[in-house]
MARPA-827113 format. One line per field, with one value per residue: x, y, z of N, C-alpha, C, O in turn; residue number from 0. Coordinates in Angstrom, 2 decimals, decimal comma. Layout:
n_px: (X;...)
n_py: (Y;...)
n_pz: (Z;...)
ca_px: (X;...)
ca_py: (Y;...)
ca_pz: (Z;...)
c_px: (X;...)
c_py: (Y;...)
c_pz: (Z;...)
o_px: (X;...)
o_py: (Y;...)
o_pz: (Z;...)
resi: (NUM;...)
//
This chain:
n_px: (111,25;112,12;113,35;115,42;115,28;116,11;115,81;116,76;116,00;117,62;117,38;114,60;111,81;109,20;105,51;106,42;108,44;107,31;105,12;106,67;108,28;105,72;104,65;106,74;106,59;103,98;105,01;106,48;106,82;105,02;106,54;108,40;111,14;111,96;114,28;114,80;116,14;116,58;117,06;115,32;113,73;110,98;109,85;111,39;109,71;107,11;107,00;107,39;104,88;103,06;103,70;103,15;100,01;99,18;99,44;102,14;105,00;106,93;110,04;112,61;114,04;116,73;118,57;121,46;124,39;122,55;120,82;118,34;117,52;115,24;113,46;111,34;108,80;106,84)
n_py: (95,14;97,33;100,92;103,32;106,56;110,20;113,62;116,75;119,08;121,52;124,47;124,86;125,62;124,92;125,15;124,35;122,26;119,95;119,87;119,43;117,12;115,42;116,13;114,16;111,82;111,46;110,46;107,99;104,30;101,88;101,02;101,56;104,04;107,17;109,22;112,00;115,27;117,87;120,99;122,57;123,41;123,27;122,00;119,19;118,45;118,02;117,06;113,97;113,71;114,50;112,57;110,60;110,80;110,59;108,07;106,94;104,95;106,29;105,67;106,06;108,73;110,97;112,75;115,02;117,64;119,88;119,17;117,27;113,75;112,37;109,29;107,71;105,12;104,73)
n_pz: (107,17;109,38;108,84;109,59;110,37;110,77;112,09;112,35;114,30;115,82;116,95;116,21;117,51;119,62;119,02;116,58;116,33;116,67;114,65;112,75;112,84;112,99;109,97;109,23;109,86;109,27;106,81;106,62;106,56;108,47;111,45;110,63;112,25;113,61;114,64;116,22;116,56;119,23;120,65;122,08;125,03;126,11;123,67;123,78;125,86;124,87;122,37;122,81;124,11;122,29;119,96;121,02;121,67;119,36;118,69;118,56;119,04;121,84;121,80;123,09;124,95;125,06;126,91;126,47;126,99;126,51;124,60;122,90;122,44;120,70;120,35;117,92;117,58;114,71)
ca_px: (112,29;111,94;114,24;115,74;115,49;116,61;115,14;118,14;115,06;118,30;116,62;113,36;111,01;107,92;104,96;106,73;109,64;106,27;104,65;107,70;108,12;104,41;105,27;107,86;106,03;103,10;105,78;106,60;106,38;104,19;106,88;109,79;111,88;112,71;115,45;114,13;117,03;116,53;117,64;114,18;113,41;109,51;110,22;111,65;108,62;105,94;107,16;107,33;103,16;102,17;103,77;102,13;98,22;98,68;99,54;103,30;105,24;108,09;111,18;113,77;114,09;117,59;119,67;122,96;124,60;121,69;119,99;117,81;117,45;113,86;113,33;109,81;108,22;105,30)
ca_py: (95,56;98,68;102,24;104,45;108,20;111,16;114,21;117,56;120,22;122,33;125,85;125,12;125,95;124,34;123,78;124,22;121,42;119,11;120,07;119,02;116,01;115,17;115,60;113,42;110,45;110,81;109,83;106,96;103,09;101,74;100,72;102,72;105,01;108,61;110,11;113,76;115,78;119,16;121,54;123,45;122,49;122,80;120,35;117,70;117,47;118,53;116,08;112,80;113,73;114,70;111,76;108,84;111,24;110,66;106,86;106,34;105,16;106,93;104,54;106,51;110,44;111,27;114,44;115,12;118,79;120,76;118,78;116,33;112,93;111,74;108,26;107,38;104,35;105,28)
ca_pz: (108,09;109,78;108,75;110,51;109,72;111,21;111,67;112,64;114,83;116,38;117,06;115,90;118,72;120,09;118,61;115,39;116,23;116,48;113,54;111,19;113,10;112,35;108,33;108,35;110,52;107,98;105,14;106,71;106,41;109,94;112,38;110,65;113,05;113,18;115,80;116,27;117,39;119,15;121,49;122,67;126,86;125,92;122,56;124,70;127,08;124,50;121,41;123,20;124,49;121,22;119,14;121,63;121,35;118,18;118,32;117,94;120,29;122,08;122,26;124,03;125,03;125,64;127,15;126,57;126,31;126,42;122,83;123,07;120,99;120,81;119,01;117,63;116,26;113,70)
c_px: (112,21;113,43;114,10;115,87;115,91;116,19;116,03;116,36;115,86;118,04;115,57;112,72;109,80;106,91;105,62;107,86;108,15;105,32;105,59;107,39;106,83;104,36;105,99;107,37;105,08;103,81;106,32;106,41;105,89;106,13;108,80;110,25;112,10;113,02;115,23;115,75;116,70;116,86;116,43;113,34;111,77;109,25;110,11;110,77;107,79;105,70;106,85;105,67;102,37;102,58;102,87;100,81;98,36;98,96;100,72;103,65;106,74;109,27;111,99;113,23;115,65;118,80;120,82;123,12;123,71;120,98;119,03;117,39;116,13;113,85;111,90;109,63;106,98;104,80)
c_py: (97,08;99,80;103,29;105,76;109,11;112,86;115,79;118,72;120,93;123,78;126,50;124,99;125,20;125,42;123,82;122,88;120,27;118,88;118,99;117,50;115,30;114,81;114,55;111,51;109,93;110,03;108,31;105,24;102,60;100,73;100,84;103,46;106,20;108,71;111,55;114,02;117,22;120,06;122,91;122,50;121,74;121,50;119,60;117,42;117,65;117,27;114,85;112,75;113,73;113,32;110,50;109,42;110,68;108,80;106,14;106,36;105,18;105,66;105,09;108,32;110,06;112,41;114,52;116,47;119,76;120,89;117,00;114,86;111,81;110,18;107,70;106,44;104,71;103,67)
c_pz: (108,27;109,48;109,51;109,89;110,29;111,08;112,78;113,21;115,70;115,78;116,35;117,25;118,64;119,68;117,10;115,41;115,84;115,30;112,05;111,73;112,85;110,56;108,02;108,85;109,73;106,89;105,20;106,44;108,67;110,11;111,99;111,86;113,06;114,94;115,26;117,59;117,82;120,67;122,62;123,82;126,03;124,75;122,64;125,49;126,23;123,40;122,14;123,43;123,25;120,55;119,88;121,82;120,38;117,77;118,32;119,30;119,96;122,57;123,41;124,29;125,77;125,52;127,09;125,72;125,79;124,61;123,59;121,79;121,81;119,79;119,56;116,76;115,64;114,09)
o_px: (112,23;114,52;113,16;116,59;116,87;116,27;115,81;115,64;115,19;118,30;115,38;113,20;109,39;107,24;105,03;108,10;108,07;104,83;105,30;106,52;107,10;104,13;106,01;107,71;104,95;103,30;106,56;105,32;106,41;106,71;109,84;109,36;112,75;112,38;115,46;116,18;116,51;116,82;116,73;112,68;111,46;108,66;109,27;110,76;106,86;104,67;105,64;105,10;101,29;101,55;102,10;100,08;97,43;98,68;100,68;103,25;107,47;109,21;112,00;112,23;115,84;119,56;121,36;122,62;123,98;120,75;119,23;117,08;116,05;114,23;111,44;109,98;106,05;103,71)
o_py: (97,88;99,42;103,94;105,94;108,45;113,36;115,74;119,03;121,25;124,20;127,66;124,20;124,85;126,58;123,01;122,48;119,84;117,77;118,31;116,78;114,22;113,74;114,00;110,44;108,76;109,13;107,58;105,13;103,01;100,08;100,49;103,40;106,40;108,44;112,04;113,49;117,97;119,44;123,74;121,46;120,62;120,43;118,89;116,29;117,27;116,60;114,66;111,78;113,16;112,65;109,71;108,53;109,89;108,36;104,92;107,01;104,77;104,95;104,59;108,87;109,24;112,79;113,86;116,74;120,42;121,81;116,13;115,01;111,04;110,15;107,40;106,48;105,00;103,25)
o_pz: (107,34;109,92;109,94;108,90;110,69;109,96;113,99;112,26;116,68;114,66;115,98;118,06;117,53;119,90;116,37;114,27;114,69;115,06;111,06;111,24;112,33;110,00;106,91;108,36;109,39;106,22;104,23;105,87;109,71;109,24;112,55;112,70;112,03;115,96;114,15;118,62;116,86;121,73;123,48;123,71;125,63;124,92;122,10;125,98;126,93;123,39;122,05;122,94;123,10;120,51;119,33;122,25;120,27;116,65;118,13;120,27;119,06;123,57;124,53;123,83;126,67;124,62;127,97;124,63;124,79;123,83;124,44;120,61;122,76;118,63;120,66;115,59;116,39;113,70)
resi: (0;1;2;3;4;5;6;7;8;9;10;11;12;13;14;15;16;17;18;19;20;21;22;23;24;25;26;27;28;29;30;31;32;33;34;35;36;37;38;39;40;41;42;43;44;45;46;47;48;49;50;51;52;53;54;55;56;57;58;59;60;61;62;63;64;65;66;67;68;69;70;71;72;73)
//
């Protein structure tokens, strides 16, 4: 059964918001979850490209209040 994780990237900047998020997808179990939260424009279009190069796929992207909530299956 797949877990959900959570991963707080408010005013970490691009490519560093991507980077962490990368650490924490390696730690994972395959078809676990992480909700990437963050508030950097470039982030929100840059994260979702990099996590599905690399294989995972992007469930949702969604805006509200100038933050963004990314959810990724590993």
């Amino acid at each position: 059964m797949p877990v959900r994780h959570r991963l707080d990237l408010l005013g970490v900047p691009c490519p560093l918001s991507w980077a962490k998020t990368k650490v924490v997808l390696e730690e994972l179990a395959a078809h676990d979850v992480l909700e990437v939260v963050l508030d950097d424009p470039r982030g929100a279009r840059d994260l979702p490209r990099a996590a599905e190069a690399e294989g995972h796929q992007v469930i949702a992207t969604r805006a509200e209040a100038g933050r963004w909530l990314i959810t990724i299956e590993k």
